[in-house]
Each structure stands twice: as C-alpha cells, then as structure tokens.
C-alpha positions as a printed Julia matrix, in Angstrom:
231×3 Matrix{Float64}:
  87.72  114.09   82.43
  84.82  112.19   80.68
  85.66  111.87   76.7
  87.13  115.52   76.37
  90.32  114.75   76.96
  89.99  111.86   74.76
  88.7   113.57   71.81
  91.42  116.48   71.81
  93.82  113.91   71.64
  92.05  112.4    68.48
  90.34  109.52   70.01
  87.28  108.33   67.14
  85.14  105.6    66.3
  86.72  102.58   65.57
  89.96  103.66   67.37
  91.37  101.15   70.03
  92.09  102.74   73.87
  94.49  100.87   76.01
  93.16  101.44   80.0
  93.3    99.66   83.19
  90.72   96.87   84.17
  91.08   97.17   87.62
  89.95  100.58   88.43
  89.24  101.23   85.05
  85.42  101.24   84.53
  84.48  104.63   83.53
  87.33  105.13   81.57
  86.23  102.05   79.63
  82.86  103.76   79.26
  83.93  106.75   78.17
  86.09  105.27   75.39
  82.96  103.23   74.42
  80.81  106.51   74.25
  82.93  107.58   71.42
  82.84  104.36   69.52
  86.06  103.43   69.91
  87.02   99.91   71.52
  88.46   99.81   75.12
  91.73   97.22   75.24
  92.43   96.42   79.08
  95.57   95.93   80.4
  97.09   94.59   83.59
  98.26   96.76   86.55
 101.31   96.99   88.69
 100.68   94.92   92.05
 102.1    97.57   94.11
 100.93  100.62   92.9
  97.42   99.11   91.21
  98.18  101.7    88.01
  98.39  100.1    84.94
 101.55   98.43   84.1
 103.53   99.62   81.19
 105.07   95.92   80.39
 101.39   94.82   80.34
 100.72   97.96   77.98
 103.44   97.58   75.25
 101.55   93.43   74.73
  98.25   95.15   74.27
  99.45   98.48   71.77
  98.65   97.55   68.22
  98.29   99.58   64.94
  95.11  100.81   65.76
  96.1   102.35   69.19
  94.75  106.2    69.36
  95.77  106.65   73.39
  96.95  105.19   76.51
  94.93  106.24   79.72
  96.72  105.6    82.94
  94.41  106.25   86.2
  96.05  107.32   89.57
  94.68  104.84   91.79
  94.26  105.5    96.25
  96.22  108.5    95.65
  99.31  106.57   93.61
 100.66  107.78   91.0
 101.32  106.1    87.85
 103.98  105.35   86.01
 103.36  108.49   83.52
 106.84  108.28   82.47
 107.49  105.01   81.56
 104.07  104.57   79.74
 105.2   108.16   77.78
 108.32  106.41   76.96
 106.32  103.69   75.63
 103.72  105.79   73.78
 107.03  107.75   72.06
 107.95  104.38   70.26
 104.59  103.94   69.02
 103.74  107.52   68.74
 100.84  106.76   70.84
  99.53  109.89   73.38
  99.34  109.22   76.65
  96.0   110.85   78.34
  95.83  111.22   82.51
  92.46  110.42   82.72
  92.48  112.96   85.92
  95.61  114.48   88.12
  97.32  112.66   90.36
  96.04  114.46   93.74
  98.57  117.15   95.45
 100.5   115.32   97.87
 102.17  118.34   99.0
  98.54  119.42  100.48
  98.05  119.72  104.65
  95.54  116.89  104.8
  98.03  114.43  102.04
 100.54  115.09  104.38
  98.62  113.81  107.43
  97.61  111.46  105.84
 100.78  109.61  104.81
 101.75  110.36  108.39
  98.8   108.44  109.31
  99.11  105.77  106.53
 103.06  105.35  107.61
 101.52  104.73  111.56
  99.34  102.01  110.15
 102.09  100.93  107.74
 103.8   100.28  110.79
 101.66   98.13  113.06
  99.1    96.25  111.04
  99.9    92.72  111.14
  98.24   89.92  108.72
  97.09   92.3   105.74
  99.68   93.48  102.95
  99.7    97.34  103.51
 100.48   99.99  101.16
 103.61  101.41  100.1
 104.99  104.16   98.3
 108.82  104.03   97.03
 111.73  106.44   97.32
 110.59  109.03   94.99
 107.18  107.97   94.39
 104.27  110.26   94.84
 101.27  108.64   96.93
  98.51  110.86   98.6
  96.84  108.33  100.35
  93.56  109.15   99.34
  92.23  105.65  100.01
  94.05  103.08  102.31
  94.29  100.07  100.82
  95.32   96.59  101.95
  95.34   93.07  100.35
  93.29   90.54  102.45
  95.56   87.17  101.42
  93.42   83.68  102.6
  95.1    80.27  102.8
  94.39   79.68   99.04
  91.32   81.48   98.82
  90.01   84.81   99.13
  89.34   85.57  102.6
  88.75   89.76  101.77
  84.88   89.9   102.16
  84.88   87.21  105.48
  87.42   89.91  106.86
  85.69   92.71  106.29
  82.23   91.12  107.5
  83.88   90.72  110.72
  85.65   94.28  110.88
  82.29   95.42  110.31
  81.08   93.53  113.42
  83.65   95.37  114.68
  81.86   98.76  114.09
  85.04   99.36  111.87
  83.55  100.78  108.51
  85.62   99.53  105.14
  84.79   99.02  101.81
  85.85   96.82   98.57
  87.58   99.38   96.18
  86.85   96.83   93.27
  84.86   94.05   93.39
  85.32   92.93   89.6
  87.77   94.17   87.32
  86.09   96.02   84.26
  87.24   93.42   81.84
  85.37   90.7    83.66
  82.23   92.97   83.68
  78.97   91.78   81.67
  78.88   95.32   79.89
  82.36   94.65   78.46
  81.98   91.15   77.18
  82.6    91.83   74.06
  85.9    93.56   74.31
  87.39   90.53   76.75
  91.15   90.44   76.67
  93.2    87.87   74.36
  95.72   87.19   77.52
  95.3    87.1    81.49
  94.64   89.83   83.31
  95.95   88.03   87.21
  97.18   90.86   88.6
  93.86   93.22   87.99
  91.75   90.41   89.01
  94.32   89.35   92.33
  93.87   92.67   93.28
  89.96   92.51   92.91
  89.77   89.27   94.95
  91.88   90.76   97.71
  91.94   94.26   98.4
  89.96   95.89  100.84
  89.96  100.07  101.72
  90.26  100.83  105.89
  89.54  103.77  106.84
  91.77  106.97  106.32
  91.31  110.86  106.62
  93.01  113.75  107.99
  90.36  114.3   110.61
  91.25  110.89  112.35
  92.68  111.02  115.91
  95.62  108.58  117.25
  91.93  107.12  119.11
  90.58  105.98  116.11
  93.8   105.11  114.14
  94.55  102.96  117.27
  90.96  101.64  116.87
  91.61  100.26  112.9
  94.84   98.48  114.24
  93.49   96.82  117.16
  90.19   95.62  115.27
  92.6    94.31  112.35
  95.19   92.52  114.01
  92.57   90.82  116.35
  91.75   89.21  113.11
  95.42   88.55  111.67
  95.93   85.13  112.99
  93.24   84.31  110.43
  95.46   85.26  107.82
  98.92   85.08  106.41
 101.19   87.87  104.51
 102.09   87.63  101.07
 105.4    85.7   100.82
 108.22   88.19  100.14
C-alpha cells in the first residue's frame, strides 16, 4: 500500500496515525514519510491485529486514520475498529487485504494448520474462531519459558533439528531506535509478549503428511522444556 492509501484518505504532515507496534514497522514508516506522527497501539493476543480497546486510549483530536494490518493470514477486527473510527469520524485504512482464504492452497493450509493444531504439545498454537477468517499464511506459535523467554533457545535447537523457523518479530516497532521519539505514553505488553515469544514453523501447501509429521515430532521432543500458557 505504501502512503497512497494514506494520502487519499487525507493523511498530512503533522497528522497523528494510530497502527500496530507489533507487526507494524513499515506502516510506521510510511506514516513518517508523510510527516505525520505514528501513535502505536497494542494488539489482540490471539489474533496479533491491533486491538480496538487499545485503539479508542490512543485516538485523540489530531487522529487522521486508523491502520489495522492482517497479521499470519488473520484478519483483523475491521469492524469493530470501523465502529470505533464512526464515533470519532476517524477512517479506517487496511494497510493491505486480508489474503483469500477461500483459495486451494488457504484451504490446505488450514487443513494443515488444524493437523498441527491438533498434536503440538508445549507451544501455544494458533487459532481462528467461529466465523473468523485466518489463511494461515504464516504458522505461528508462542514459545512460553518458566518466567523467561525461552523462544530463541527453542528455535536454536529446532534448528539443530534441521527444522527451519523463524522469529516473525523480534522487537515491536515502538521499541525500535528509529521510533524513539514517538514512544508510547502507556504499555504496550501484549505487542512486546508477543515479540518475546512467538516463533513461525513451517507451513505451505506443498508440505506432505512426511514433513508435517516431521515439525511435530521435532517440537514436542522439545515440549517437556516448556509449559502452556495457563488457560
């Protein structure tokens, strides 16, 4: 989307931008690039979009737009953050569409994604509720230590493994030296939980039952290591 989007919904200098910090970097840049001021805002912890209760603390008078960013193929909460913008007659600007879920290969892969769902053991796996639209573009778990983050220890060793995974977000955009300047008045925990925790396995519609059995056996070899989050 870059600023486009931004601009034809009247986004200037001076203006103030409410967007995500966890997976919320280049939208944060792009708002910059026009010279108006990014505000970050905390996310949902299941669906890592931003959170519209998070939003309506950080709207002010000077609010041009609201950017929600579909995150691993989740959609966010479009409808409760327009409901939101409507009260302060605030636009609300997808910074890009949530992927087709009704696709061949987004249907495989929540097929795939539900068989994983189903038998990883000691990592917090993702979830999609009754109605809500996920198209499992990335496969994202939370990595939960005994009061610390144990994320990058278990992915060193899933690594050793010869499993590949990656860190989605290592630090949330807020806590980034670049954005220093525009640091948040209130906490952010759930943006930078999620950065201290969540690591992306391996996902695509080209996978076999081979290598999805693969993932689970080199994860739960690990899970005694860890615990789940407490329901």
């Amino acid at each position: 989307m870059g600023t486009t989007q931004l601009t034809a919904a009247g986004v200037g200098a001076g203006d103030e931008v409410v967007v995500p910090s966890f997976g919320g970097a280049d939208v944060a840049q792009a708002v910059r690039e026009l010279g108006a001021r990014p505000v970050f805002a905390d996310i949902d912890a299941d669906t890592y979009c931003l959170d519209p209760a998070s939003v309506a603390h950080a709207v002010t008078s000077r609010t041009a737009a609201i950017v929600p960013v579909h995150l691993f193929g989740h959609a966010a909460d479009v409808d409760g953050l327009r409901g939101l913008g409507a009260e302060h007659d605030v636009p609300v600007v997808e910074w890009e569409p949530l992927p087709r879920t009704d696709a061949i290969d987004a249907v495989r892969r929540r097929q795939y994604a539900t068989y994983l769902g189903r038998r990883l053991r000691g990592v917090v796996v993702p979830t999609a509720g009754d109605g809500e639209e996920h198209a499992f573009t990335a496969y994202v778990v939370r990595v939960l230590g005994n009061g610390r983050p144990d994320r990058d220890a278990f992915r060193r060793a899933l690594r050793m493994r010869g499993l590949e995974c990656e860190v989605p977000v290592r630090v949330p955009a807020h806590r980034l030296p670049e954005y220093t300047e525009y640091a948040p008045t209130v906490p952010l925990p759930e943006a930078e939980r999620a950065a201290d925790e969540c690591l992306s396995l391996p996902l695509s519609a080209a996978m076999t039952k081979k290598d999805l059995h693969r993932v689970v056996s080199a994860c739960n070899g690990l899970g005694g290591l860890l615990r789940e989050r407490a329901s």
